[in-house]
C-alpha positions in Angstrom: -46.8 -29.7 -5.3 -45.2 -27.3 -8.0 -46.1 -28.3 -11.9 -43.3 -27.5 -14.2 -44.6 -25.2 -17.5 -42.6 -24.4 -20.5 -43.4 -20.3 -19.2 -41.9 -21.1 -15.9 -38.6 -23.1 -16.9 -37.8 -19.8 -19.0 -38.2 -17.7 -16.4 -36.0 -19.4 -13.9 -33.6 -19.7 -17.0 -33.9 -15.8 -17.7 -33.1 -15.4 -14.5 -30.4 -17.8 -13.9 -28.9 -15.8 -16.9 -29.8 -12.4 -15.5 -27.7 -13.5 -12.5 -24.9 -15.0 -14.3 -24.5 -11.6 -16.0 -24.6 -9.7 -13.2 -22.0 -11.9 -11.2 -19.7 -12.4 -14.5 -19.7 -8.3 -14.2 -19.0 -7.8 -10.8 -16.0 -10.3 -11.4 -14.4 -8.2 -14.0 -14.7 -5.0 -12.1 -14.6 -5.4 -8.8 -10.4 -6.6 -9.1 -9.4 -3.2 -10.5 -12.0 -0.9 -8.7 -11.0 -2.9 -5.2 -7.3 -2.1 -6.4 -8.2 1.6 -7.9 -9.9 2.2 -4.1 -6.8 0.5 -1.8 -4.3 2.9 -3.8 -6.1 6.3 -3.5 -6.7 4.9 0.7 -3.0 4.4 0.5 -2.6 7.7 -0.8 -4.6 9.8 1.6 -3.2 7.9 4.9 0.1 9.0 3.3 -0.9 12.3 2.9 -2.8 13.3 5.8 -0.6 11.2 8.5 3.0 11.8 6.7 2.8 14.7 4.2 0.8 17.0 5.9 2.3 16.5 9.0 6.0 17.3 8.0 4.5 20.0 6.0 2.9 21.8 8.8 6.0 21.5 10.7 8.0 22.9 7.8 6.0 25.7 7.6 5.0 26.8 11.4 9.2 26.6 11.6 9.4 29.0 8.3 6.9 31.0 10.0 8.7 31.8 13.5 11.5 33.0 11.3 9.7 34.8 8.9 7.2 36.4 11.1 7.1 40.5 10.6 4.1 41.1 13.1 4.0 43.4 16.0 1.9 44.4 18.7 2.1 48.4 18.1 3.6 51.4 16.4 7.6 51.1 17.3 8.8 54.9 18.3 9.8 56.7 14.8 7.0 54.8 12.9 3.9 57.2 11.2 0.4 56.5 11.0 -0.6 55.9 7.7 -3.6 58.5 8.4 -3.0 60.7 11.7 -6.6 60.9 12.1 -7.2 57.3 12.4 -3.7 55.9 13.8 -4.6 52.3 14.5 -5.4 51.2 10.5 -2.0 51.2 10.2 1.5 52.8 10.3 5.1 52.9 8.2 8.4 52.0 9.4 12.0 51.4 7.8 9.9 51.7 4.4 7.1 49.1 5.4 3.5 49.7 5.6 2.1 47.7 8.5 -1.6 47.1 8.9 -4.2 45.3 10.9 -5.9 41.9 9.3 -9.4 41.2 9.8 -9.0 39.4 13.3 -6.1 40.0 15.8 -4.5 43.2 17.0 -1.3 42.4 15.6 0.5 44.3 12.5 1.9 43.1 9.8 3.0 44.6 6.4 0.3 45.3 4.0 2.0 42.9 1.1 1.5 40.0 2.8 -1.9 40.4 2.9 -2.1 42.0 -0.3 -0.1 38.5 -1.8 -2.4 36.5 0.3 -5.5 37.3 -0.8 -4.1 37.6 -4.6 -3.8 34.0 -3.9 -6.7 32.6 -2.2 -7.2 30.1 -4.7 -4.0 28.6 -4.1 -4.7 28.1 -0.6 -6.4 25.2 1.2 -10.4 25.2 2.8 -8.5 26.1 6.4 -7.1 29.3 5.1 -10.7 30.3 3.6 -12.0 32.3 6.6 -11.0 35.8 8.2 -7.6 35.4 9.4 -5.5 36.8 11.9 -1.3 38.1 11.5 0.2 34.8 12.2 -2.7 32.7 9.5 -2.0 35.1 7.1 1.9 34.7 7.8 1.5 31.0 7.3 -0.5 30.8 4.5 2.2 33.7 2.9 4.5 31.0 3.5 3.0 28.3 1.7 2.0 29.5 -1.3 5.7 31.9 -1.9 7.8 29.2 -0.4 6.6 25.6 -0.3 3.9 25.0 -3.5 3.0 21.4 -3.9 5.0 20.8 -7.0 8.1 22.0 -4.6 7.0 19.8 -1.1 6.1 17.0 -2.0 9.1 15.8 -3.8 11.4 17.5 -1.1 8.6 15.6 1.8 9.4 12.4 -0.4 12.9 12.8 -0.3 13.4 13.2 3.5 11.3 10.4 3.9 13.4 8.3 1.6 16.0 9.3 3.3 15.0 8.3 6.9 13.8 5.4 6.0 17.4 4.8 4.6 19.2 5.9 7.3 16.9 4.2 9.9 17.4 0.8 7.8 21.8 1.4 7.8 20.8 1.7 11.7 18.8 -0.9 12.4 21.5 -3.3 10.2 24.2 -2.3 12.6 24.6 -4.0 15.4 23.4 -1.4 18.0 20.5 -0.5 16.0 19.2 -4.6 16.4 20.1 -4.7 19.9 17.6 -1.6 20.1 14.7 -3.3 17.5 15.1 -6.8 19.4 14.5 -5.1 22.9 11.8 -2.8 21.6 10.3 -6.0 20.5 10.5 -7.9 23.5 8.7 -5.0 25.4 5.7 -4.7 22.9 5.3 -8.9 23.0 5.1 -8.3 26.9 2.2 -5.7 26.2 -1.3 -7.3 25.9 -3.7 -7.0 23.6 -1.0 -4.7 21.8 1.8 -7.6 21.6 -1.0 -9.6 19.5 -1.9 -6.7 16.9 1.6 -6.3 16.5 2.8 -9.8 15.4 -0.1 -9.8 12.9 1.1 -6.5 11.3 4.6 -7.9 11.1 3.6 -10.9 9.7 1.7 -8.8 7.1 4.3 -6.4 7.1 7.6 -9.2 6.6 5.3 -10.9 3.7 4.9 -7.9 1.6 7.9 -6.2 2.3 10.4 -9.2 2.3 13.2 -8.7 -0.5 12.8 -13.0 -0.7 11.7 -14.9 -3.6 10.1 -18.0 -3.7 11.5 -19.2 -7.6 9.3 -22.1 -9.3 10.9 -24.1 -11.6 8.2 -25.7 -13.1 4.5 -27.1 -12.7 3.8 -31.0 -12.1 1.3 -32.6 -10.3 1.7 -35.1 -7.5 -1.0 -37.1 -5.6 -1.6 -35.4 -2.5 -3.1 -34.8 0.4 -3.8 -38.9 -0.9 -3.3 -41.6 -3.4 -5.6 -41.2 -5.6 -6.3 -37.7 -5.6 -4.4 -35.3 -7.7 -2.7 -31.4 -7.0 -1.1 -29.0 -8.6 2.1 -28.1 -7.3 5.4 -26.1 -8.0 9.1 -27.1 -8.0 11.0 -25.2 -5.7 14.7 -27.4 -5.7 16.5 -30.2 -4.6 15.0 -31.9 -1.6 17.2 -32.3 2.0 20.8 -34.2 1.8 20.2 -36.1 4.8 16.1 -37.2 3.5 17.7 -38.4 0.3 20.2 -40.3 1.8 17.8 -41.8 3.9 15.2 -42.9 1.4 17.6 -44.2 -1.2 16.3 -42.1 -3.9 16.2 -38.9 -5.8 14.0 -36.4 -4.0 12.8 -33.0 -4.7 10.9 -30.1 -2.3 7.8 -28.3 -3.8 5.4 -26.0 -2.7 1.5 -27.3 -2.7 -0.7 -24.1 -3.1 -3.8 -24.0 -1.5 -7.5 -22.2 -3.3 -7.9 -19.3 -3.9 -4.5 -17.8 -2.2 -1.9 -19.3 -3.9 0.7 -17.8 -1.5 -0.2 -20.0 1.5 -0.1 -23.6 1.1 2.3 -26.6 2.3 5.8 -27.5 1.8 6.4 -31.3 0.7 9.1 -33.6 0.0 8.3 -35.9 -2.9 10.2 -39.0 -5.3 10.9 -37.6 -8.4 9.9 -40.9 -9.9 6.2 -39.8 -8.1 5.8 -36.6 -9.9 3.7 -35.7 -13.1 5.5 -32.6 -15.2 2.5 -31.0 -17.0 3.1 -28.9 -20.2 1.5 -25.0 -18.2 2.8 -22.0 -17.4 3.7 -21.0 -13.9 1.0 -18.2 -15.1 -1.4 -20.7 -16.0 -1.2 -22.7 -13.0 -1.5 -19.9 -10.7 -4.8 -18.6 -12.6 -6.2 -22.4 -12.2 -5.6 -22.6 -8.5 -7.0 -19.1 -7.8 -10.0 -19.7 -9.8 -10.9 -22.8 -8.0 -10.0 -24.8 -11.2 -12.8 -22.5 -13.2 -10.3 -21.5 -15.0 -8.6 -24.7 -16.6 -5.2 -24.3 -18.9 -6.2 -24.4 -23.0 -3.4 -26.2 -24.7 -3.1 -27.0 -28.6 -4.6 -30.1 -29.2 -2.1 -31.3 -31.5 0.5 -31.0 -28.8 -1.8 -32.8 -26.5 -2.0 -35.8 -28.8 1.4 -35.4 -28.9 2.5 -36.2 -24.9 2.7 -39.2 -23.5 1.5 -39.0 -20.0 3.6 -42.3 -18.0 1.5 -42.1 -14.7 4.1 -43.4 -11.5 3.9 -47.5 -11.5 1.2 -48.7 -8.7 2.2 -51.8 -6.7 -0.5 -54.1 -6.8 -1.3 -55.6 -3.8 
């Protein structure tokens, strides 16, 4: 048996407040921190499985044709010292020389513009290089700095993304989608990952748009019981017909994710239009109705709420 003190009340209400606090916090930064965290993830798959990528193609292709290295002195070249002939020689008015690993020359100011440079230059190039590392990162930092690749990276794949849309519009380019499709729904285990991305995928990415007219409430799933709902048009041609009366469609959202829910066709003598913001709504129904719409009060005195007639029975 637990006795009830005046001490003990207060410390179950500090601590009911203590946790209130705590939880009222985490709600207010948790949104923008989760959102601050998806966008830098976004950002670094980009970059390491897109960016860096094309970039290291870019440059290894830059490289082949860039490349000054050879194996040894070409007949008519001098040693730099005759004494010592393999630190180096001078040919055509170039002075080759041997990095720190390799046995490969290359000309001295590449290395020279290298290591003027090492800050520039990722952890990967932070090491004792051979010719062809040094010839790469030479590359990089003379011929593609960030501020240079990335827009041109952005661009390309802007541009195939463009181009592979225009082709997948045409008619050859679905014929080659819908059989590339049919072979990955044949594939299992994959098929099933796949038609959960696109569904992600076509939600986020669709260029459609569900446009609410306005908020009213109708009694659904049951009489009796009130929901919030949106106005999304007129109702089917053949359903009004049928019924004998004005009809309209509208979406019922479902708590908390507003964007799943149930399409309905109701009378519009059935429906309640409430005086809230599309806004408003939406922040009621993802709150779990915590959240509640604050209206003037004047403006409430002001409405007449006519409630659909009941048919007694």
């Amino acid at each position: 048996m637990t006795i009830s003190t005046p001490e003990s009340n207060s410390r179950r209400s500090n601590g009911s407040t203590l946790r209130q606090f705590i939880w009222r916090g985490i709600s207010i930064i948790a949104p923008p921190l989760v959102t601050l965290l998806l966008i830098i993830w976004l950002l670094n798959a980009v970059e390491g499985y897109v960016l860096r990528p094309l970039e290291s193609g870019i440059r290894m292709a830059l490289v082949a044709i860039v490349a000054d290295t050879r194996e040894e002195a070409p007949p008519g070249s001098k040693p730099i010292d005759p004494g010592k002939p393999e630190k180096g020689f001078t040919y055509e008015g170039w002075t080759y020389v041997l990095p720190p690993l390799g046995n490969h020359y290359l000309p001295d100011h590449i290395i020279n513009f290298v290591n003027a440079n090492l800050d520039q230059l990722p952890k990967e190039f932070q090491r004792p290089m051979s010719a062809n590392d040094f010839c790469s990162a030479y590359v990089k930092v003379r011929y593609m700095p960030r501020s240079f690749t990335i827009p041109l990276l952005l661009l390309i794949v802007l541009s195939s993304l463009f181009f592979v849309g225009r082709f997948l519009a045409a008619g050859v380019g679905r014929f080659v989608f819908n059989l590339f499709e049919s072979i990955i729904t044949q594939i299992p285990l994959v098929s099933n990952v796949y038609s959960s991305v696109k569904q992600v995928t076509d939600f986020v990415f669709s260029e459609r748009e569900i446009q609410f007219t306005r908020v009213i409430a109708i009694e659904y799933p049951r009489v009796g019981v009130w929901s919030l709902a949106f106005v999304t048009g007129e109702s089917i041609p053949q359903l009004k017909r049928i019924c004998g009366r004005e009809m309209v469609s509208v979406f019922v959202p479902t708590s908390p994710m507003p964007m799943t829910g149930f399409s309905v066709n109701v009378s519009k003598s059935d429906i309640i239009d409430l005086d809230i913001t599309i806004d408003q709504a939406i922040q009621f129904i993802v709150s779990c109705g915590v959240v509640c719409p604050v209206q003037d009060p004047k403006t409430i005195s002001s409405m007449t709420l006519n409630l659909p007639d009941k048919k007694t029975t």
